[in-house]
C-alpha positions in Angstrom: 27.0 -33.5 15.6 26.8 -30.6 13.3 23.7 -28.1 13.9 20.6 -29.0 11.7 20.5 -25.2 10.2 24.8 -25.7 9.2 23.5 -29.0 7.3 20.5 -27.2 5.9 22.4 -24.0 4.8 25.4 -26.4 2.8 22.5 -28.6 1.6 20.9 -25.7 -0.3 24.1 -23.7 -1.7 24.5 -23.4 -5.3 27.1 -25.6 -6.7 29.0 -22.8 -8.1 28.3 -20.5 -5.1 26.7 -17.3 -5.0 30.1 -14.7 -5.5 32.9 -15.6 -7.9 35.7 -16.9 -5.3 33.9 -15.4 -2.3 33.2 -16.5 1.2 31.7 -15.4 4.0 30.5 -17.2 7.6 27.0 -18.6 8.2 25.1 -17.8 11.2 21.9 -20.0 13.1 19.7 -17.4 12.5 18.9 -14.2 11.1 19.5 -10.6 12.1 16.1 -9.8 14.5 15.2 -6.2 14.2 12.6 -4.6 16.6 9.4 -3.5 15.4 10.1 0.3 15.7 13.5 -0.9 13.0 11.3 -2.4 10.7 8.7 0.4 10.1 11.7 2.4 10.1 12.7 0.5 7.2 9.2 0.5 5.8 9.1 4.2 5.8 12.4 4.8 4.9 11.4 3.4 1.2 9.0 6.2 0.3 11.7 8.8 1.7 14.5 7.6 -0.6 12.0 7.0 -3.7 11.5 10.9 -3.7 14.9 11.4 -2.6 16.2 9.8 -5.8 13.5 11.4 -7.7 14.2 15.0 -6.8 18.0 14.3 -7.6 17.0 13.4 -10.9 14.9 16.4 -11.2 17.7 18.7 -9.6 20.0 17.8 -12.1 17.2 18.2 -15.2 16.5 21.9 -14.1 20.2 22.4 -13.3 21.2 21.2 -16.8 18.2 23.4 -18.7 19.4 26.7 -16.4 16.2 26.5 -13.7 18.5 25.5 -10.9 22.3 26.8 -10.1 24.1 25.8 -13.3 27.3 24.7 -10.8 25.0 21.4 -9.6 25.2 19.7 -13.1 28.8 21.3 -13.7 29.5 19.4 -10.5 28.1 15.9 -11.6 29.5 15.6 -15.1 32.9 15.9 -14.0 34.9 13.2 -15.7 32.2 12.1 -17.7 32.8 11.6 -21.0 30.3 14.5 -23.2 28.9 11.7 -25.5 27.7 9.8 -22.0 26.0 13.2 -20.7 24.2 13.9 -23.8 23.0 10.6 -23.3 21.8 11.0 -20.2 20.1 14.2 -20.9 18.0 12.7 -23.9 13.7 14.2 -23.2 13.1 10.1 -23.6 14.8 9.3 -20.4 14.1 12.1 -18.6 11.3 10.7 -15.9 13.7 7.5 -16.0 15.3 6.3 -12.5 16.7 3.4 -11.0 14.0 1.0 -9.8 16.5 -0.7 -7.8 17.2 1.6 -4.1 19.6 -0.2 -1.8 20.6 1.9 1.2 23.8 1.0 3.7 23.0 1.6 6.8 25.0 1.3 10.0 23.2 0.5 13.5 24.2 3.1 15.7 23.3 4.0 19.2 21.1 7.0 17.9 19.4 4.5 14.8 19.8 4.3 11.2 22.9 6.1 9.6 22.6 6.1 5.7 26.3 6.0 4.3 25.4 5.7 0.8 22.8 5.0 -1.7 23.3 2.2 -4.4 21.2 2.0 -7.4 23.0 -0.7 -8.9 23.3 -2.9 -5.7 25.1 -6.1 -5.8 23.3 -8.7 -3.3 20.2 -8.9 -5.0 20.4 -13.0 -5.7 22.6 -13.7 -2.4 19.4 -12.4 -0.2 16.9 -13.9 -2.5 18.9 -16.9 -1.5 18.9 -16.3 2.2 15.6 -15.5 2.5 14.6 -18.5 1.0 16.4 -21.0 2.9 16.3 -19.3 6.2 12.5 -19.1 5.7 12.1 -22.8 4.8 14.3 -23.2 8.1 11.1 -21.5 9.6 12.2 -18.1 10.6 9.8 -14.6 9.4 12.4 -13.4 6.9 11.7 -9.7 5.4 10.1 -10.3 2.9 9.5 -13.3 3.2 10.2 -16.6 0.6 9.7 -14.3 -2.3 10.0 -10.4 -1.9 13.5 -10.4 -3.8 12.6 -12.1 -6.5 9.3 -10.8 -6.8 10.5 -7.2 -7.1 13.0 -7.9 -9.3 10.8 -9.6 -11.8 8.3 -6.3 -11.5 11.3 -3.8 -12.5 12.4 -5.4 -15.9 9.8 -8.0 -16.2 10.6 -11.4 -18.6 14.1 -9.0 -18.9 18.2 -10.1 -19.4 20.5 -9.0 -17.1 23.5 -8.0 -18.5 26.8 -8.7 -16.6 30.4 -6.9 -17.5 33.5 -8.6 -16.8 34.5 -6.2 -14.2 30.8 -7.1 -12.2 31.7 -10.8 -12.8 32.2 -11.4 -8.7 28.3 -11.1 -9.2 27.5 -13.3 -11.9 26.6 -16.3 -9.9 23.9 -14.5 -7.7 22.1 -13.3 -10.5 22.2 -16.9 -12.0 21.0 -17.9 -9.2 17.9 -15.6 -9.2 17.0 -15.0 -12.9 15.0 -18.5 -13.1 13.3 -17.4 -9.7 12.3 -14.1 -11.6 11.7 -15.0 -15.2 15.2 -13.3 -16.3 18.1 -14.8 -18.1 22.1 -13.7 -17.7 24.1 -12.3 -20.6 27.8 -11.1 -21.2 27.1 -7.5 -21.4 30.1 -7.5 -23.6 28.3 -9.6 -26.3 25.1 -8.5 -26.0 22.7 -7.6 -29.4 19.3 -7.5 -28.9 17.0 -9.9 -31.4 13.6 -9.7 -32.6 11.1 -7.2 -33.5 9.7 -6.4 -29.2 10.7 -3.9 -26.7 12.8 -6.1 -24.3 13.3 -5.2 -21.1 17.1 -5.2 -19.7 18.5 -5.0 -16.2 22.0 -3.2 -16.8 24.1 -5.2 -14.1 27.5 -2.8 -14.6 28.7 0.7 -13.5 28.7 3.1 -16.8 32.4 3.8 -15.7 32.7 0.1 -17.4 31.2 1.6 -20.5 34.2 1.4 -22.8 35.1 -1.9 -21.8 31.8 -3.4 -23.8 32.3 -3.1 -27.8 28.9 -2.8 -27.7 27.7 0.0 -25.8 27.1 2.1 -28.1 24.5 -0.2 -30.1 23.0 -1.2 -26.7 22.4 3.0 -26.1 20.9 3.5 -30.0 18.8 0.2 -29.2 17.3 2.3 -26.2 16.5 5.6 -28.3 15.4 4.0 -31.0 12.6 1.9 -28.6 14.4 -1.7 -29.5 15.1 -1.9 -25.6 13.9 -0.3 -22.6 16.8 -0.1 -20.0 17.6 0.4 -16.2 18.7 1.4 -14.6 19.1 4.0 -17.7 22.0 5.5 -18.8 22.4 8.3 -15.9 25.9 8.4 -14.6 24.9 11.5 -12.7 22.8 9.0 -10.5 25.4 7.0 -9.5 26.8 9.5 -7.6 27.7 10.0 -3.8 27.9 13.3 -4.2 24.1 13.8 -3.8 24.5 13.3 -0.2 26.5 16.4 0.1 23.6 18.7 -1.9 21.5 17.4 0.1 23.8 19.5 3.3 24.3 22.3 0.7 22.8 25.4 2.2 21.3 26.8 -1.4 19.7 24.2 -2.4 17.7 23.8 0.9 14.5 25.4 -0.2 14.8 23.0 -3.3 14.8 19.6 -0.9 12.2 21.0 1.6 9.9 21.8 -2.0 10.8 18.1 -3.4 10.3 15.9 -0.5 7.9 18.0 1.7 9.3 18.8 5.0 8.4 16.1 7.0 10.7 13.6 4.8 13.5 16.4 4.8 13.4 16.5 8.4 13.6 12.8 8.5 16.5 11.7 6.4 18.3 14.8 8.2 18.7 12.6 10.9 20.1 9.3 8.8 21.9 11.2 6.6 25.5 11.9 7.7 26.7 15.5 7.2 28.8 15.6 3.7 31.2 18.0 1.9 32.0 17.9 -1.7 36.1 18.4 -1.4 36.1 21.2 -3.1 39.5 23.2 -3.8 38.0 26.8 -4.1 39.0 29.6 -1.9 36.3 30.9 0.0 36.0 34.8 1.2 38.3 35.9 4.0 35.1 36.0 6.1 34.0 32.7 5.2 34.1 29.0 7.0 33.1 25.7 5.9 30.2 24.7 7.6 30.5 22.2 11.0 34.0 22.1 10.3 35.4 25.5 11.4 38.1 25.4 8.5 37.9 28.3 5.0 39.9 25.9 3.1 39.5 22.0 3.1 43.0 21.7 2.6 43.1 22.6 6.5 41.5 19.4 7.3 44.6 17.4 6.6 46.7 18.7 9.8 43.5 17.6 12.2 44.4 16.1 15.2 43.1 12.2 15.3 40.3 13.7 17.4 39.2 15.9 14.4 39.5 13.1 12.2 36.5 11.4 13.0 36.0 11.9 9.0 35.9 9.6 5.9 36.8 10.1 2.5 35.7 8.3 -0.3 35.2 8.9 -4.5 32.2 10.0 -5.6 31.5 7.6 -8.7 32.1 6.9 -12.2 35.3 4.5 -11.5 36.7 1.6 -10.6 37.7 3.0 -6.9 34.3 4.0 -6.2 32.6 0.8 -4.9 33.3 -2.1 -2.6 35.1 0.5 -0.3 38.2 0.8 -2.3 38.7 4.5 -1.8 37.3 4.7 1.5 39.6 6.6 4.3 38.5 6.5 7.5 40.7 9.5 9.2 40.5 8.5 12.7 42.0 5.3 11.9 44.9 6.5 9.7 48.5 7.7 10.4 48.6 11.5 9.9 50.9 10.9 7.1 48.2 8.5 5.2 45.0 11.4 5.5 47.4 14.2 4.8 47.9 12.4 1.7 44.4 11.3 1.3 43.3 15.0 1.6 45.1 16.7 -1.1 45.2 13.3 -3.6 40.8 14.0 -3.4 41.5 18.0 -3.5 43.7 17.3 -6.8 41.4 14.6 -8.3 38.4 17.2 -8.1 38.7 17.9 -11.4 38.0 14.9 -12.9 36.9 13.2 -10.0 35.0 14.6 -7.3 35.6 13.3 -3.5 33.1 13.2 -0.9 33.4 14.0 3.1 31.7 12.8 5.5 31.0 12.8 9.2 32.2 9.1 10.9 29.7 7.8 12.6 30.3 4.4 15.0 28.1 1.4 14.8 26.9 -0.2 18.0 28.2 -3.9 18.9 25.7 -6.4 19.2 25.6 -9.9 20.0 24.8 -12.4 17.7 26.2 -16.0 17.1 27.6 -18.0 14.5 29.3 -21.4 13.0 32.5 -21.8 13.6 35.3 -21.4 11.2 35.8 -24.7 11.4 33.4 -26.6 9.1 32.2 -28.1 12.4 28.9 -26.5 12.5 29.5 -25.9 16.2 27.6 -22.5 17.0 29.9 -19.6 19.1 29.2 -16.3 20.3 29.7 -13.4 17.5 29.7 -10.1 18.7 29.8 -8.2 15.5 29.2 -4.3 14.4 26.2 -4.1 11.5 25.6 -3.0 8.1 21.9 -3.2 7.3 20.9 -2.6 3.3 17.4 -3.3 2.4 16.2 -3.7 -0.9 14.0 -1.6 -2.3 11.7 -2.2 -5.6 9.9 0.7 -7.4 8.2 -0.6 -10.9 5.0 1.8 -9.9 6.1 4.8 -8.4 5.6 2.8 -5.1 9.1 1.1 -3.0 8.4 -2.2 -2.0 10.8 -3.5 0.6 11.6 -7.2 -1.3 14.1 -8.3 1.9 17.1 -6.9 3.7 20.7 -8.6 3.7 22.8 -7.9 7.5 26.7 -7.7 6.9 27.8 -8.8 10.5 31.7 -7.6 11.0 33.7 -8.3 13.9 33.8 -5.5 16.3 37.8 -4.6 15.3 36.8 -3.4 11.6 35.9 0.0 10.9 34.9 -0.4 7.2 31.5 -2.7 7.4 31.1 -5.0 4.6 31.2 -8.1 2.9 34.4 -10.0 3.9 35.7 -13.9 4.8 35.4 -12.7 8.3 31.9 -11.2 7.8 28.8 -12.9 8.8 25.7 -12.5 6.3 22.0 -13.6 7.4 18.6 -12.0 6.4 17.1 -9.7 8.7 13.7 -10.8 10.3 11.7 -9.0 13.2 11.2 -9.8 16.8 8.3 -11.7 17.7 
């Protein structure tokens, strides 16, 4: 006989799913975190709140001449001017994403923070989890209604506007929206109507931007007060570049200032060491920092040893989410980094590459169904990705739930796939 939590979790799947033509495996139970993880997590929210508030800052006084003039330079590559002009407006200046969604990977040594996501796809798929794992009876993160909760307090009564190319999406957030007082909209055919300020969730990368006739009306709605958008029209933001400043030797004194030094000290050690890949000669007396080399170029004949490395694209395109550009170096033939190194020294340009240290998850055990709409339960030793969901509508992050990616130990790149196991994460009694 199938397992009562199998039944309970095909019982209370949406009809049309949760991802467009997705699937993933179910698991008995959630993802139980120790205490010491999950006040980790709870301080880890205020960290990245000012984190993501001093990168919006950096970039202000960059842009205006009060920091090194190279840190905007750097972030409007590939940008289209009308967008940065947008983005520099004095009305959205204070604005951030209210939406902070860390990945995390469980190592040995704790928390390691791969990447940041301000527009975080998941949102409705944990809302989902939590709630039916919690009705199952298990203390969920957050409980029945942290996720939707927070995401009603960031663009209260709101729409959520979906783009074609975030469409894999579309069914989470029509799952959540009546939970949070939202409703979906093409983001392609969206106008806004009446005489109020209505408040919009913008549900697509602003690399998407000219694929919506409308953008432009959508960003003259925003100046002229019609609508009040976020995250706001900041491609700068949406950049993984900001965990290399963050390395970046001149701009130390401008962290250690901006978060205090306590919290700099503190995501030092979840933060993975980053390089922008930059193409510029350095001074014949020069090195790049932790990696011995004066030209990144001399990265691409590292030994497999070396290579414990990834590449990936910074942002603003279609390459730089759901892993698409990632290159883990240690797991490519010479042949395919070589390549990977001088295709991101080339691109820098137009679009900037990060590097950054490879660090390996721990295997834990867990269990799940079987692949075999059985329900039988199996053993599923799996490597983790851990991304909690952070909600700031008053200058305050409050953790809404937290969605575990379970891979099989054999992947190297964690996240969602058919193979993948995804539960909420709860805490050890």
């Amino acid at each position: 006989m199938p397992d009562a939590t199998w039944q309970a979790l095909r019982d209370a799947l949406p009809k049309g799913g949760l991802f467009a033509e997705k699937s993933w495996r179910w698991a008995p139970r959630p993802l139980a975190l120790s205490k010491n993880q999950a006040e980790e997590l709870s301080r880890l929210g205020q960290r990245l709140w000012l984190f993501q508030k001093a990168c919006n800052d950096l970039y202000a006084l960059s842009a205006s001449g009060r920091q090194p003039s190279w840190v905007a330079e750097l972030l409007d590559r590939g940008k289209p001017a009308a967008l940065v002009a947008l983005s520099r407006e004095k009305a959205f200046r204070q604005e951030v994403p209210r939406i902070l969604r860390p990945d995390l990977l469980l190592t040995e040594t704790g928390f390691v923070m791969t990447e940041l996501d301000s527009i975080p796809g998941g949102i409705g798929l944990t809302d989902w989890l939590n709630t039916t794992y919690a009705t199952l009876g298990f203390h969920v993160l957050g409980g029945t209604e942290g996720m939707r909760q927070g995401f009603a307090s960031i663009a209260p009564d709101g729409d959520i506007l979906v783009s074609k190319e975030a469409a894999t999406y579309r069914p989470e957030m029509e799952w959540i929206a009546p939970h949070s007082g939202h409703r979906v909209c093409d983001a392609e055919h969206y106008a806004h109507q009446g005489d109020k300020c209505k408040n919009v969730y913008r549900f697509f990368e602003l690399f998407d931007l000219e694929n919506i006739p409308g953008a432009e009306a959508l960003q003259r709605a925003t100046l002229e007060h019609k609508i009040h958008v976020t995250p706001p029209w900041k491609p700068q933001l949406e950049e993984k570049l900001w965990l290399a400043l963050f390395w970046m030797r001149p701009l130390r004194e401008f962290w250690r200032r901006a978060l205090s030094e306590r919290h700099f000290l503190a995501l030092q050690k979840i933060i993975p060491r980053s390089w922008i890949l930059d193409p510029t000669k350095l001074p014949p007396h020069a090195e790049i920092p932790e990696l011995g080399v004066q030209d990144f170029h001399e990265i691409a004949d590292f030994s497999q040893k070396q290579r414990e490395l990834v590449i990936k694209a910074s942002g603003f395109s279609e390459l730089a989410w759901g892993a698409r550009s990632v290159v883990i170096g240690s797991d490519e033939p010479q042949s395919v980094w070589k390549d990977a190194v001088h295709f991101a020294l080339k691109a820098f340009p137009y679009q900037p590459h990060v590097l950054q240290r490879f660090h390996k998850s721990r295997t834990i055990e867990h269990s799940a169904f079987a692949d075999d709409s059985s329900g039988r339960i199996e053993p599923f030793p799996a490597k983790v990705r851990l991304c909690p969901y952070y909600f700031c509508a008053d200058d305050r992050p409050v953790l809404g739930g937290a969605l575990a990616t379970l891979c099989p130990p054999d992947k190297k790149i964690l996240h969602g796939m058919r193979d993948a196991v995804l539960v909420p994460a709860s805490v050890e009694e």
